[in-house]
GUKE-696115 format. One record per residue: residue in three letters; x, y, z of N, C-alpha, C, O in turn; residue number from 0. Coordinates in steps of 0.02 Angstrom, whole numbers, plus 50000, padded with zeros to 5 digits. Example, Ala and Ser with C-alpha at 12.3 -4.5 7.8 and 13.67 -1.06 7.14 Angstrom:
<rs>
resn / npx / npy / npz / capx / capy / capz / cpx / cpy / cpz / opx / opy / opz / resi
ALA / 50660 / 49716 / 50390 / 50615 / 49775 / 50390 / 50660 / 49835 / 50390 / 50712 / 49834 / 50423 / 0
SER / 50642 / 49888 / 50354 / 50684 / 49947 / 50357 / 50645 / 50002 / 50394 / 50670 / 50057 / 50402 / 1
</rs>
This chain:
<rs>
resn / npx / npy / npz / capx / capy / capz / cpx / cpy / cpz / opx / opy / opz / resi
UNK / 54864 / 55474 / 53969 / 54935 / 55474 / 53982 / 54971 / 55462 / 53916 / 54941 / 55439 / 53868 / 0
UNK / 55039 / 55477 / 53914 / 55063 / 55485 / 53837 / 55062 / 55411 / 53819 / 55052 / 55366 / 53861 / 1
UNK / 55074 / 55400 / 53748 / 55076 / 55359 / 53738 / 55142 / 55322 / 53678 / 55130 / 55348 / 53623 / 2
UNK / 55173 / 55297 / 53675 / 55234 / 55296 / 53621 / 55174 / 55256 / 53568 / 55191 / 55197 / 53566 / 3
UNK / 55109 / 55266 / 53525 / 55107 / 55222 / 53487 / 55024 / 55248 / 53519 / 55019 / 55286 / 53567 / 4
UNK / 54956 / 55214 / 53476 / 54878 / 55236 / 53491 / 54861 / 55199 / 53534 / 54829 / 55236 / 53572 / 5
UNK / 54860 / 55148 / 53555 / 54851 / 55123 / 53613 / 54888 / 55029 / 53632 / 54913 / 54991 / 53590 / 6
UNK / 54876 / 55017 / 53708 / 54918 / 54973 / 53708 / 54898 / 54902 / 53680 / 54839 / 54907 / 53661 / 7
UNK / 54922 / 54839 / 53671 / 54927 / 54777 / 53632 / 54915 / 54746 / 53696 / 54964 / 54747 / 53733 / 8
UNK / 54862 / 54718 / 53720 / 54835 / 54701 / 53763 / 54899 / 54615 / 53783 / 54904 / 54559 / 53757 / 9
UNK / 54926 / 54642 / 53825 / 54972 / 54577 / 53874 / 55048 / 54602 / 53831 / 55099 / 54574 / 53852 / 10
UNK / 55056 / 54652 / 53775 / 55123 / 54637 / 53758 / 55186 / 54674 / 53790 / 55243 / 54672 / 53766 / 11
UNK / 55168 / 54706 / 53845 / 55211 / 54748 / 53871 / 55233 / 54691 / 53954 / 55183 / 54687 / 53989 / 12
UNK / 55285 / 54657 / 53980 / 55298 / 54631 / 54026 / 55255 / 54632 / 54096 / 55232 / 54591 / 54136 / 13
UNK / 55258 / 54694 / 54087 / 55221 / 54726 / 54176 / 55139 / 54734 / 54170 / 55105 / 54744 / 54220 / 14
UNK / 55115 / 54728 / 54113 / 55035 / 54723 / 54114 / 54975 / 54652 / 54160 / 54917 / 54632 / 54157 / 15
UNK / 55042 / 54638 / 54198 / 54990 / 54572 / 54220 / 54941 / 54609 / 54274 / 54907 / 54661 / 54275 / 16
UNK / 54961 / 54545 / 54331 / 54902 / 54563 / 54400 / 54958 / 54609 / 54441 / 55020 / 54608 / 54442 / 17
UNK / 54909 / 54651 / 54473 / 54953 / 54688 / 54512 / 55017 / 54652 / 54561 / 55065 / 54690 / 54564 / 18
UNK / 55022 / 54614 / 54583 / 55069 / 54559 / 54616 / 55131 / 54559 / 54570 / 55191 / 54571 / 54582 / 19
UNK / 55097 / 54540 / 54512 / 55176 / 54512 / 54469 / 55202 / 54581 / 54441 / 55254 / 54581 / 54407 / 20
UNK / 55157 / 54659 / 54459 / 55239 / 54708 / 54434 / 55230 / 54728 / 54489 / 55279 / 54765 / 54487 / 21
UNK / 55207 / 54737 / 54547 / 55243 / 54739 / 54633 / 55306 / 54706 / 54625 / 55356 / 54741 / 54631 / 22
UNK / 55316 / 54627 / 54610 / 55363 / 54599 / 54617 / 55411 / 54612 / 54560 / 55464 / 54582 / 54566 / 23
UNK / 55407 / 54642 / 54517 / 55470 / 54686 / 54459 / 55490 / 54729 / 54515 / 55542 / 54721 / 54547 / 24
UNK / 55439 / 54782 / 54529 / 55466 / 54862 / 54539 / 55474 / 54877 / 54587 / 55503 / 54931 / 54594 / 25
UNK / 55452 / 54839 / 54649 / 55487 / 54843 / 54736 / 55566 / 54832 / 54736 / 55613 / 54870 / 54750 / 26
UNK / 55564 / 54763 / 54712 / 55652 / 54771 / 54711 / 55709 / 54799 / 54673 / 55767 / 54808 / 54689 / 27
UNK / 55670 / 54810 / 54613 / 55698 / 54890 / 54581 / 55718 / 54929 / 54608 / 55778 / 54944 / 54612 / 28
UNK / 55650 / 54968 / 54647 / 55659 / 55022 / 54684 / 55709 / 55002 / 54742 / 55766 / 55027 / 54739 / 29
UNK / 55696 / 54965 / 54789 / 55721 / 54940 / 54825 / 55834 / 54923 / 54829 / 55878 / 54924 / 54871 / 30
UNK / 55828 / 54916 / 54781 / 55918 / 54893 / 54775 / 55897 / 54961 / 54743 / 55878 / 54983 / 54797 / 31
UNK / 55887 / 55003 / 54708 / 55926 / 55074 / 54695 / 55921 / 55125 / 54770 / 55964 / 55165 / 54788 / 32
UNK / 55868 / 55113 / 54800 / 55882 / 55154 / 54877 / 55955 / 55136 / 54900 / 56003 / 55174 / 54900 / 33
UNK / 55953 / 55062 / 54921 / 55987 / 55026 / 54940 / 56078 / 55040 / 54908 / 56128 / 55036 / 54943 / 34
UNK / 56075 / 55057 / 54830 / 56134 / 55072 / 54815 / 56160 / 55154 / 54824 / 56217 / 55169 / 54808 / 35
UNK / 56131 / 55184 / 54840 / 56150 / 55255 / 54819 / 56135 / 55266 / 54894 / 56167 / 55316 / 54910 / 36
UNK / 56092 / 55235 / 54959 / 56114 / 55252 / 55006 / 56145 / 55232 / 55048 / 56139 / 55243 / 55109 / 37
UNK / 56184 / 55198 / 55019 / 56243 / 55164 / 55049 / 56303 / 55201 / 55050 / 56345 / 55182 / 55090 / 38
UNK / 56315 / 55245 / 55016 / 56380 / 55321 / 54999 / 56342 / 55369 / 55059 / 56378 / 55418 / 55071 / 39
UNK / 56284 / 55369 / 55097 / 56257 / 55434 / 55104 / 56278 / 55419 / 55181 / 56292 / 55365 / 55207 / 40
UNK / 56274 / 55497 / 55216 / 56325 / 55480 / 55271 / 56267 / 55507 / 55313 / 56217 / 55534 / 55289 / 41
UNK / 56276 / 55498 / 55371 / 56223 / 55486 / 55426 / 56219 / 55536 / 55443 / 56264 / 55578 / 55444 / 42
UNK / 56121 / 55547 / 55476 / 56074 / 55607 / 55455 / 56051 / 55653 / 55420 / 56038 / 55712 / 55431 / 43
UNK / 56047 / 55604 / 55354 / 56056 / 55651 / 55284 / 55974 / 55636 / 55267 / 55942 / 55623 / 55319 / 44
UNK / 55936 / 55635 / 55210 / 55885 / 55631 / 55198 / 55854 / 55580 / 55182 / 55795 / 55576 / 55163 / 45
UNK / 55903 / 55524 / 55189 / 55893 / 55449 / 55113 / 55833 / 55413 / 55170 / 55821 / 55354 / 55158 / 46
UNK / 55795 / 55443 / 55231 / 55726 / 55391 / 55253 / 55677 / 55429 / 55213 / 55620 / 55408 / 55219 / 47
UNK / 55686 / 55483 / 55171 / 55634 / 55528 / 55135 / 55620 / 55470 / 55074 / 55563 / 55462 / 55052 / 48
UNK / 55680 / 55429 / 55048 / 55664 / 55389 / 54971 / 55615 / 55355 / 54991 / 55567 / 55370 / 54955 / 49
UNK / 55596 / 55303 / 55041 / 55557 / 55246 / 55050 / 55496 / 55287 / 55060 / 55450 / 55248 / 55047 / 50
UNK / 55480 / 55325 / 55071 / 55413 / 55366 / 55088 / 55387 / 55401 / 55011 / 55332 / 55418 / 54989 / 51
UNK / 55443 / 55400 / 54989 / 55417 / 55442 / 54918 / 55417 / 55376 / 54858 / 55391 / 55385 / 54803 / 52
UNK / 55445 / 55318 / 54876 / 55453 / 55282 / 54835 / 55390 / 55252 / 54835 / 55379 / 55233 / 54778 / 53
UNK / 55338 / 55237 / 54876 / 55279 / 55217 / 54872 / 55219 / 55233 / 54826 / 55185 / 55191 / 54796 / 54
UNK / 55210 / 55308 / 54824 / 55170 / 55348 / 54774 / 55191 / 55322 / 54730 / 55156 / 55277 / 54707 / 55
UNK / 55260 / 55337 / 54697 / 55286 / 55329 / 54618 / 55271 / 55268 / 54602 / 55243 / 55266 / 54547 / 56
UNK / 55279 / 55195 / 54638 / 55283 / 55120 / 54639 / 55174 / 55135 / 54615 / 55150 / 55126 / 54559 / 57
UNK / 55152 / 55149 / 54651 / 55079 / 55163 / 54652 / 55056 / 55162 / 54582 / 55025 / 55121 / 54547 / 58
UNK / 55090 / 55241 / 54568 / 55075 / 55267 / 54503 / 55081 / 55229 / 54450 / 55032 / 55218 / 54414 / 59
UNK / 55161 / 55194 / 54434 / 55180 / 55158 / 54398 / 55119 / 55109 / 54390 / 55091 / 55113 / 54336 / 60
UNK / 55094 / 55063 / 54435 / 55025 / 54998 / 54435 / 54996 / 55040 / 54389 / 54995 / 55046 / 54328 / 61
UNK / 54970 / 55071 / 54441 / 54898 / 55115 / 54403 / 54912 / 55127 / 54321 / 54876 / 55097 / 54282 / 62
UNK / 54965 / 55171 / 54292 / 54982 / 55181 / 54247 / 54998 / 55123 / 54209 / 54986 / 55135 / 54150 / 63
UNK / 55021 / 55066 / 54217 / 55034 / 55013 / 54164 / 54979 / 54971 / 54155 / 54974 / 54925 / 54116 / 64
UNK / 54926 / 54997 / 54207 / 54857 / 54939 / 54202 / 54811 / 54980 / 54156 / 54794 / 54957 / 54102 / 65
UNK / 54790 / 55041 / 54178 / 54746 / 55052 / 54158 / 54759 / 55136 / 54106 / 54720 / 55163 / 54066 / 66
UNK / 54825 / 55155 / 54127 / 54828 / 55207 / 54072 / 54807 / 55283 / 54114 / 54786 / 55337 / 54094 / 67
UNK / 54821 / 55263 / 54162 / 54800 / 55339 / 54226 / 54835 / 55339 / 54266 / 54878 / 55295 / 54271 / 68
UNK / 54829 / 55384 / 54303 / 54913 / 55410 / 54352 / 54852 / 55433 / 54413 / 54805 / 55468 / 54393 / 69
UNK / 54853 / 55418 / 54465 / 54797 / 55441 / 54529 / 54846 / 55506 / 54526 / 54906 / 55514 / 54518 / 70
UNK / 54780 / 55556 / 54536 / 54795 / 55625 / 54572 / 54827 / 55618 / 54635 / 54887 / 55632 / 54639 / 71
UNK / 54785 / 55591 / 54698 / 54821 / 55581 / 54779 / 54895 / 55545 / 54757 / 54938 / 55580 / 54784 / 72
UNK / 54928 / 55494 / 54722 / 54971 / 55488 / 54703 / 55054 / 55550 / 54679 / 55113 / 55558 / 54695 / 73
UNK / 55011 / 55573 / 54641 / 55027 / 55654 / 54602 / 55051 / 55723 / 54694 / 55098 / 55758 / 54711 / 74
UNK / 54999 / 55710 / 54716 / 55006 / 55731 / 54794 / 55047 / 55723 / 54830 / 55083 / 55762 / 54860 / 75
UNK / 55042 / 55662 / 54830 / 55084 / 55647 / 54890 / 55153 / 55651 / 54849 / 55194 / 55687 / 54878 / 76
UNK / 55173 / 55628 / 54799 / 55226 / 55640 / 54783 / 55272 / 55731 / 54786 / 55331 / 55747 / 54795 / 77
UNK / 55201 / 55773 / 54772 / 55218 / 55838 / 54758 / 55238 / 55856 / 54831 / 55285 / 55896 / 54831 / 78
UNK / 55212 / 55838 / 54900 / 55238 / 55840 / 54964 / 55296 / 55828 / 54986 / 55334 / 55869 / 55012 / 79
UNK / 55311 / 55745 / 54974 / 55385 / 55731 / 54967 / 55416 / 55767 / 54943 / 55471 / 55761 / 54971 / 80
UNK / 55419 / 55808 / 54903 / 55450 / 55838 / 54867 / 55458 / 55916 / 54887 / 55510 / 55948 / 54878 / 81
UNK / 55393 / 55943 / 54918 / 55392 / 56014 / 54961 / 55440 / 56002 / 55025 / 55478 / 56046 / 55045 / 82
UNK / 55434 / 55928 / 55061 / 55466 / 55923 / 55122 / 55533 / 55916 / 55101 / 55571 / 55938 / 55145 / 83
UNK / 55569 / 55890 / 55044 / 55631 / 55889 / 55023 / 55670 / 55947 / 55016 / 55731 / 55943 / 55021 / 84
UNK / 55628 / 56023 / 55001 / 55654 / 56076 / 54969 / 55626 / 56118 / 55037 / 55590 / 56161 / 55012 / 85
UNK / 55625 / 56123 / 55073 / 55582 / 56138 / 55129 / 55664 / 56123 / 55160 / 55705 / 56168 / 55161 / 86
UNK / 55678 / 56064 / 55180 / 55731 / 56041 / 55236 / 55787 / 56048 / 55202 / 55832 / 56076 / 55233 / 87
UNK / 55799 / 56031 / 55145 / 55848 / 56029 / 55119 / 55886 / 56101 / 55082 / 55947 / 56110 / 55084 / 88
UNK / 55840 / 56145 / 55049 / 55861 / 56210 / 55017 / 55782 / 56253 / 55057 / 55727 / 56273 / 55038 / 89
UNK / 55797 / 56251 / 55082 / 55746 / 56322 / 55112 / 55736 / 56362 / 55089 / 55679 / 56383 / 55077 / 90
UNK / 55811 / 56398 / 55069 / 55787 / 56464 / 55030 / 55739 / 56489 / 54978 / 55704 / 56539 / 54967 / 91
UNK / 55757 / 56407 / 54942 / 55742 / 56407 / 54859 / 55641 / 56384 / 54879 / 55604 / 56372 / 54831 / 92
UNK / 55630 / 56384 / 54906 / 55559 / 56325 / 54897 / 55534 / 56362 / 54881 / 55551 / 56367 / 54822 / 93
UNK / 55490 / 56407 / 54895 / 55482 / 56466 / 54830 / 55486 / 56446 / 54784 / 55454 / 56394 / 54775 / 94
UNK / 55519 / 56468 / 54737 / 55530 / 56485 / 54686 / 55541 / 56406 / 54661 / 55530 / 56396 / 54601 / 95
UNK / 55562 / 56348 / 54703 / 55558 / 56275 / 54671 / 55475 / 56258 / 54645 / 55460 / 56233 / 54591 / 96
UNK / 55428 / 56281 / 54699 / 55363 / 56282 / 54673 / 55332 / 56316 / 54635 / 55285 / 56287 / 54609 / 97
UNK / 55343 / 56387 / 54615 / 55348 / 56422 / 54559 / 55364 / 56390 / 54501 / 55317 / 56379 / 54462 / 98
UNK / 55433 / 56368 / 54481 / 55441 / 56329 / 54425 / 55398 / 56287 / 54437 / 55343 / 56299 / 54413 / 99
UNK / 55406 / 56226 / 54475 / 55363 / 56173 / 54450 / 55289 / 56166 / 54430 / 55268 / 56124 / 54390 / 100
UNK / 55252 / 56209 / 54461 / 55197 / 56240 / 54430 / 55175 / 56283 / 54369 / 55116 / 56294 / 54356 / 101
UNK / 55235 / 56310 / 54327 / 55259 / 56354 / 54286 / 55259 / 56276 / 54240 / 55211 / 56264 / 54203 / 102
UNK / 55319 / 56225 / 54247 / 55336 / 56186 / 54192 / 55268 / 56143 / 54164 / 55242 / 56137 / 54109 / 103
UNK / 55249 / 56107 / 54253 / 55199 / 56082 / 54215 / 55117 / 56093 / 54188 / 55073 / 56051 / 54176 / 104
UNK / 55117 / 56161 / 54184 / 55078 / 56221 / 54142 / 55078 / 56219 / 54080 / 55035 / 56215 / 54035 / 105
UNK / 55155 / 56225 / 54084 / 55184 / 56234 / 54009 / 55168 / 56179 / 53966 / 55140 / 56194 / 53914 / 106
UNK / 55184 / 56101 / 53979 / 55183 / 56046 / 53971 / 55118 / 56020 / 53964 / 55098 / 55979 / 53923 / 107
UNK / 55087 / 56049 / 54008 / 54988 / 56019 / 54001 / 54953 / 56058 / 53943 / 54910 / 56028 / 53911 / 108
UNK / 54967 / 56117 / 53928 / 54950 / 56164 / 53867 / 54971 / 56136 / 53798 / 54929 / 56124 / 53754 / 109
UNK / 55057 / 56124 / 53788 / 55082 / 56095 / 53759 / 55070 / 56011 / 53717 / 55077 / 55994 / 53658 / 110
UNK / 55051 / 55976 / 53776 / 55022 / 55920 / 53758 / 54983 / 55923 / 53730 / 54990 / 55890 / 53679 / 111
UNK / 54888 / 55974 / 53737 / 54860 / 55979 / 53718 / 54867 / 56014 / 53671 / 54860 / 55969 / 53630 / 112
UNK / 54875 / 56054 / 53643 / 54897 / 56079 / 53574 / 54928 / 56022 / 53546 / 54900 / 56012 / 53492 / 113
UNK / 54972 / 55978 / 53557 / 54992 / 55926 / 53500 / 54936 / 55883 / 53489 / 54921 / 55862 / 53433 / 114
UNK / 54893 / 55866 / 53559 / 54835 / 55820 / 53526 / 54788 / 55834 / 53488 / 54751 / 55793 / 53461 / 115
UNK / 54782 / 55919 / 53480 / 54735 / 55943 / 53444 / 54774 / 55936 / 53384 / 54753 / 55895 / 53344 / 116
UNK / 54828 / 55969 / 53370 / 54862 / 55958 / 53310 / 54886 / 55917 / 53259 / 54914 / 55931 / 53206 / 117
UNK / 54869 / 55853 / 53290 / 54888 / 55763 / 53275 / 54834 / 55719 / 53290 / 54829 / 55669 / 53256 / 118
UNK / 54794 / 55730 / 53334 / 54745 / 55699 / 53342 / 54758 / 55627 / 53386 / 54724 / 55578 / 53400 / 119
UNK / 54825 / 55648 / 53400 / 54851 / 55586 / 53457 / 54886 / 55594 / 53516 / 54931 / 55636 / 53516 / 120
UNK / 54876 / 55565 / 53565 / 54891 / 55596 / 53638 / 54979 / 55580 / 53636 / 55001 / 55523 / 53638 / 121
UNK / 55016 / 55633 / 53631 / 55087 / 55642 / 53650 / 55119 / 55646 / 53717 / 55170 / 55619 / 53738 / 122
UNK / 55070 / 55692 / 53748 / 55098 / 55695 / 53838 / 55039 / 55694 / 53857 / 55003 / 55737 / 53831 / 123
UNK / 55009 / 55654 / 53900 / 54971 / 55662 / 53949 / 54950 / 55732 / 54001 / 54988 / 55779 / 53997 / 124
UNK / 54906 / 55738 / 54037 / 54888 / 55799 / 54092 / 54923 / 55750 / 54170 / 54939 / 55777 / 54223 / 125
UNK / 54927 / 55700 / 54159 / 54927 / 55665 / 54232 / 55024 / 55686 / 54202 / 55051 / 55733 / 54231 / 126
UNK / 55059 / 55651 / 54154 / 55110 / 55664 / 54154 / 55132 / 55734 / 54155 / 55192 / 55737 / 54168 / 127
UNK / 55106 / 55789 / 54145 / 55126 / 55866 / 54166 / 55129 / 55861 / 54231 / 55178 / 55874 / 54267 / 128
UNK / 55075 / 55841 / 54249 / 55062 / 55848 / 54344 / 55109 / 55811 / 54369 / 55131 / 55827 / 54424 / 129
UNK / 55141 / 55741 / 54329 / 55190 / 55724 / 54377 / 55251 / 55738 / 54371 / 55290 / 55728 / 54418 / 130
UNK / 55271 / 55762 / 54314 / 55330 / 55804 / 54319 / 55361 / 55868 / 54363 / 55417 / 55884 / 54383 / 131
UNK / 55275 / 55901 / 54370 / 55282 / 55956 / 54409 / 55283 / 55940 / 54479 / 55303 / 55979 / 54522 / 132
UNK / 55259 / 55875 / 54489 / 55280 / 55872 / 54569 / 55349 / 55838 / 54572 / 55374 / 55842 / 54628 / 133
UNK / 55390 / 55804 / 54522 / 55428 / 55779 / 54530 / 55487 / 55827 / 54520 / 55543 / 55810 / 54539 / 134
UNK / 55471 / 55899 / 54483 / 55523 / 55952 / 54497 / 55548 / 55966 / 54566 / 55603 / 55984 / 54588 / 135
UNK / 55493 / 55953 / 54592 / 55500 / 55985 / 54676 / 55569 / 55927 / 54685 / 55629 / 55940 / 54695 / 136
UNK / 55535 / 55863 / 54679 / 55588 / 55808 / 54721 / 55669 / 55819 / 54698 / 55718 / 55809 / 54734 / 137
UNK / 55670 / 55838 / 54645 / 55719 / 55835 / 54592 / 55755 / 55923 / 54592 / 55815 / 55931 / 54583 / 138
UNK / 55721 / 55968 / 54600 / 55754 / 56035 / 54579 / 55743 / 56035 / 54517 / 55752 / 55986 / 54481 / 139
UNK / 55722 / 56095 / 54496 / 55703 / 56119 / 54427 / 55763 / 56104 / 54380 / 55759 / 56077 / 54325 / 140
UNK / 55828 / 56129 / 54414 / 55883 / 56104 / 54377 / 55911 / 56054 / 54347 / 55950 / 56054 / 54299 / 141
UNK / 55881 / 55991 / 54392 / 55893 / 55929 / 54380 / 55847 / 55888 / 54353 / 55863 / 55832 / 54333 / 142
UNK / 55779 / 55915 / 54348 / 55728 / 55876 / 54326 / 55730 / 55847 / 54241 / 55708 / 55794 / 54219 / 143
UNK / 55761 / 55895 / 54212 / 55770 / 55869 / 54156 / 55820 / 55831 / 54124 / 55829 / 55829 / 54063 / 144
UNK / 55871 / 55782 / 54192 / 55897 / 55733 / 54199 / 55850 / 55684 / 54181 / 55852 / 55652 / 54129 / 145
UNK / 55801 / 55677 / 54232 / 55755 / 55631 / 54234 / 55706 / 55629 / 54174 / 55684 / 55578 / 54148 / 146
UNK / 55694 / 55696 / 54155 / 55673 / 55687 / 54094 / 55711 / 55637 / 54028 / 55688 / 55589 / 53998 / 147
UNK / 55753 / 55660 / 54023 / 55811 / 55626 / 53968 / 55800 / 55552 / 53989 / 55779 / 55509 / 53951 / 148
UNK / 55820 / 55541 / 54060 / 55832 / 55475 / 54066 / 55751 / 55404 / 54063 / 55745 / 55343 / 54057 / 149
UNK / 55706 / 55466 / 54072 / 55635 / 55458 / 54050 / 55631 / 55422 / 53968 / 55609 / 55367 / 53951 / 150
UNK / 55653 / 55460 / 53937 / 55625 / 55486 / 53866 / 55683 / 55401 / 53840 / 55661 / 55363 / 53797 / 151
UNK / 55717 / 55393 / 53856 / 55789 / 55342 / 53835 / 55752 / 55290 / 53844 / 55740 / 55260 / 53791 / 152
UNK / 55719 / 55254 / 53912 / 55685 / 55190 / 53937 / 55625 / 55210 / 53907 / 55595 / 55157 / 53909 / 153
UNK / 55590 / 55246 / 53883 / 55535 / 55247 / 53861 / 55517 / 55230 / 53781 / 55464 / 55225 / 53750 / 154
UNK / 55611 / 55221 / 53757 / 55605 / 55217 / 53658 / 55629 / 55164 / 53675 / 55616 / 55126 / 53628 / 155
UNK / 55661 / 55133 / 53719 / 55677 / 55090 / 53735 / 55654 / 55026 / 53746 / 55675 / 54968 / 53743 / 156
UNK / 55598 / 55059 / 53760 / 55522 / 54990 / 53790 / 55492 / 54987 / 53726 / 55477 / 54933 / 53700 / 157
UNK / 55481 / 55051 / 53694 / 55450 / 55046 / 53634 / 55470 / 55029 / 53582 / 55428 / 55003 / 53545 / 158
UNK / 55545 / 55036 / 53554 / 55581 / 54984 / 53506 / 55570 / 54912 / 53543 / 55558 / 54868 / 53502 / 159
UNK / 55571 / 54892 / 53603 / 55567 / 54817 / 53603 / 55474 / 54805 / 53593 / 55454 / 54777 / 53541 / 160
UNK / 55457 / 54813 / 53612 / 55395 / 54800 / 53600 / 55357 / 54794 / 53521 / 55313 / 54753 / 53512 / 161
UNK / 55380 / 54843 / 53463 / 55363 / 54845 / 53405 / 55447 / 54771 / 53378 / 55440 / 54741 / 53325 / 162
UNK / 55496 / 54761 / 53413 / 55514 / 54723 / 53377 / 55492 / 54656 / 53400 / 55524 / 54608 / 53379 / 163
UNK / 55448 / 54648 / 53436 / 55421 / 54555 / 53468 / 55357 / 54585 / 53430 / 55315 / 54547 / 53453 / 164
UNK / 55331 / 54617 / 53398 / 55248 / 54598 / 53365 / 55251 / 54650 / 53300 / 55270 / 54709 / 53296 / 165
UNK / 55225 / 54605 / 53252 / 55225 / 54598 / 53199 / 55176 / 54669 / 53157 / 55177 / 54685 / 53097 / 166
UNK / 55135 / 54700 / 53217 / 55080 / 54744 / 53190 / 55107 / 54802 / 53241 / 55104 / 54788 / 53301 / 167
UNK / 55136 / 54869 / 53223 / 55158 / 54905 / 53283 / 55121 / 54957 / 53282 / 55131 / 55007 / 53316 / 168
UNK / 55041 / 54944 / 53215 / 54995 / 55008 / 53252 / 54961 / 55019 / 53280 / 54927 / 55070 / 53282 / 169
UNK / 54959 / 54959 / 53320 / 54924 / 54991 / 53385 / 54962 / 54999 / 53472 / 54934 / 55011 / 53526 / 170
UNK / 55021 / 54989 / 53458 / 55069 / 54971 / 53524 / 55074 / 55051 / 53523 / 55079 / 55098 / 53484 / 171
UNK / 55067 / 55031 / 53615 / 55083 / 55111 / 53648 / 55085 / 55086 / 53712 / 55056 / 55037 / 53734 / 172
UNK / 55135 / 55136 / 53751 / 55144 / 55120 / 53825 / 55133 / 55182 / 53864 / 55124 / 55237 / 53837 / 173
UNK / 55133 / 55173 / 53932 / 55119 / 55203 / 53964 / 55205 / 55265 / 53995 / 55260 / 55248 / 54016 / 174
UNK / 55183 / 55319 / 53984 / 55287 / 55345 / 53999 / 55279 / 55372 / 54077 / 55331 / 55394 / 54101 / 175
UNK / 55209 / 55372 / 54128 / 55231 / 55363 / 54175 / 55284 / 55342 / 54221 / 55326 / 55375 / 54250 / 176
UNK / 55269 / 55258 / 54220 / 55311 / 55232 / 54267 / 55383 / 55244 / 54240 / 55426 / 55251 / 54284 / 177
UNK / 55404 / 55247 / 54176 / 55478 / 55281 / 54157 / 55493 / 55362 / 54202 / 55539 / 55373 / 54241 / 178
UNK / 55452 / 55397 / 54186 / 55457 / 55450 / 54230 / 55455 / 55459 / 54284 / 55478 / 55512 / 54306 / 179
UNK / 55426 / 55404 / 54330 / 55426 / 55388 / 54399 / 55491 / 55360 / 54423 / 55510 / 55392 / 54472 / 180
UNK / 55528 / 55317 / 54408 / 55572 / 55292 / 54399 / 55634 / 55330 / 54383 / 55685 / 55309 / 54411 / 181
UNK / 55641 / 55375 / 54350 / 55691 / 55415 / 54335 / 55681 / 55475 / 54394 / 55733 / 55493 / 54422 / 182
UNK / 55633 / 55499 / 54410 / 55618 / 55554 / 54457 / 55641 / 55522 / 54529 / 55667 / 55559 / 54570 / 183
UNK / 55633 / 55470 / 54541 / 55691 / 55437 / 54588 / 55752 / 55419 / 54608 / 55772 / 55409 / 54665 / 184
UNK / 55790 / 55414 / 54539 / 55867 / 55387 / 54519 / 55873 / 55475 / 54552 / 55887 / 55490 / 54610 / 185
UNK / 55860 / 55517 / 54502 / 55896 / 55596 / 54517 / 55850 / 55625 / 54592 / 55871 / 55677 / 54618 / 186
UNK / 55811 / 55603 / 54611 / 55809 / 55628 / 54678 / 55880 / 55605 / 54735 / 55919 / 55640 / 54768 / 187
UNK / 55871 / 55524 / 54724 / 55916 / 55518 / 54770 / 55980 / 55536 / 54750 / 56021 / 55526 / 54795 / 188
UNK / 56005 / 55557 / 54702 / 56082 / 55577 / 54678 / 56076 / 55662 / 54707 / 56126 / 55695 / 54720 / 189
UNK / 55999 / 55690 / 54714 / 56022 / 55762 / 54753 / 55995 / 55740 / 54821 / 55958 / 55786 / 54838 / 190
UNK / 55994 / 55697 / 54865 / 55988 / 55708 / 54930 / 56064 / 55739 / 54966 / 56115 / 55734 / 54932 / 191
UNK / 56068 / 55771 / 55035 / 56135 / 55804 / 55051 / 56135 / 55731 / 55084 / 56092 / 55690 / 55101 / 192
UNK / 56228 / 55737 / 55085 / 56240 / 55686 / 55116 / 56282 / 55648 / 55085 / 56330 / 55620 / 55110 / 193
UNK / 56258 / 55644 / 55008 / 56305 / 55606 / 54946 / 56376 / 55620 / 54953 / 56402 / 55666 / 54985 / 194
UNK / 56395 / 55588 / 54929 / 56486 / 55597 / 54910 / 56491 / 55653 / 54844 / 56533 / 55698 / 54837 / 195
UNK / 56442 / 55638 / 54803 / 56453 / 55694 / 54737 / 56415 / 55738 / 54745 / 56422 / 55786 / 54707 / 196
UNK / 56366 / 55741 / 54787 / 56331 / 55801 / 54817 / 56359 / 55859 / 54803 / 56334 / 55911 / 54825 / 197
</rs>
């Protein structure tokens, strides 16, 4: 999985403890952002789809800050949520929503690898192609690279703080999953129908 830096500084990143103590960060994270954005959303709209999709991503994120891997069935189930989103919600488009997203994160898994061959250091991950590409679905191809941006911001973000609390920053690297998980949620629920800015 990518990494901002060759690998991680064993305990210096917040969320690296026991699984318990970043459950208890990233439930209520997740949790008050459902909670805020579906509170505008007007009744029989899609917002019981977040809590079902918010599980995988919450998943991924563990997995990814412990050990540096993103579960495939994770990657799945998310890419479902995301078929059933574009499925109920734009019908027309699902097609062609799965087309791209299989198209981008193609592009992105090739891409990565060519930079690691070319640098000799892992830049994007294969698990992070795959979860982008399922997270196009959740998101719309259009919008995914909201989440990207807003990805890429918390991710220099973690990584300027981290190289400024330790003194040696060559070996600090994080995991840009759970940033990408996390952002692929903010812009899902801002396109569920139902919104006010919808």
């Amino acid at each position: 999985m990518p990494r901002l830096g060759s690998r991680m500084a064993a305990g210096w990143f917040p969320m690296s403890g026991s699984v318990s103590s970043v459950l208890i960060v990233l439930v209520p994270v997740y949790g008050a952002t459902f909670l805020l954005v579906s509170w505008h959303a007007s009744p029989g709209g899609l917002a019981w789809l977040a809590p079902v999709l918010a599980v995988p991503l919450i998943w991924l994120s563990v997995t990814d800050l412990r050990r540096f891997e993103i579960p495939d069935t994770a990657i799945i189930s998310i890419a479902l949520c995301g078929a059933l989103f574009q499925w109920v919600a734009r019908p027309a488009s699902l097609g062609s929503e799965i087309a791209l997203a299989l198209g981008l994160a193609a592009v992105l898994w090739v891409g990565g690898d060519l930079a690691f061959r070319c640098m000799g250091r892992e830049a994007l991950g294969i698990g992070d192609a795959k979860l982008i590409g399922a997270g196009t679905l959740c998101t719309g191809f259009a919008a995914i690279w909201w989440a990207l941006l807003i990805a890429c911001v918390g991710g220099i973000a973690a990584a300027l703080a981290a190289r400024r609390g330790s003194g040696n920053t060559t070996h600090l690297g994080i995991p840009f999953g759970p940033f990408l998980a996390y952002a692929i949620y903010m812009v899902f629920l801002l396109q569920l129908p139902g919104m006010p800015w919808h």
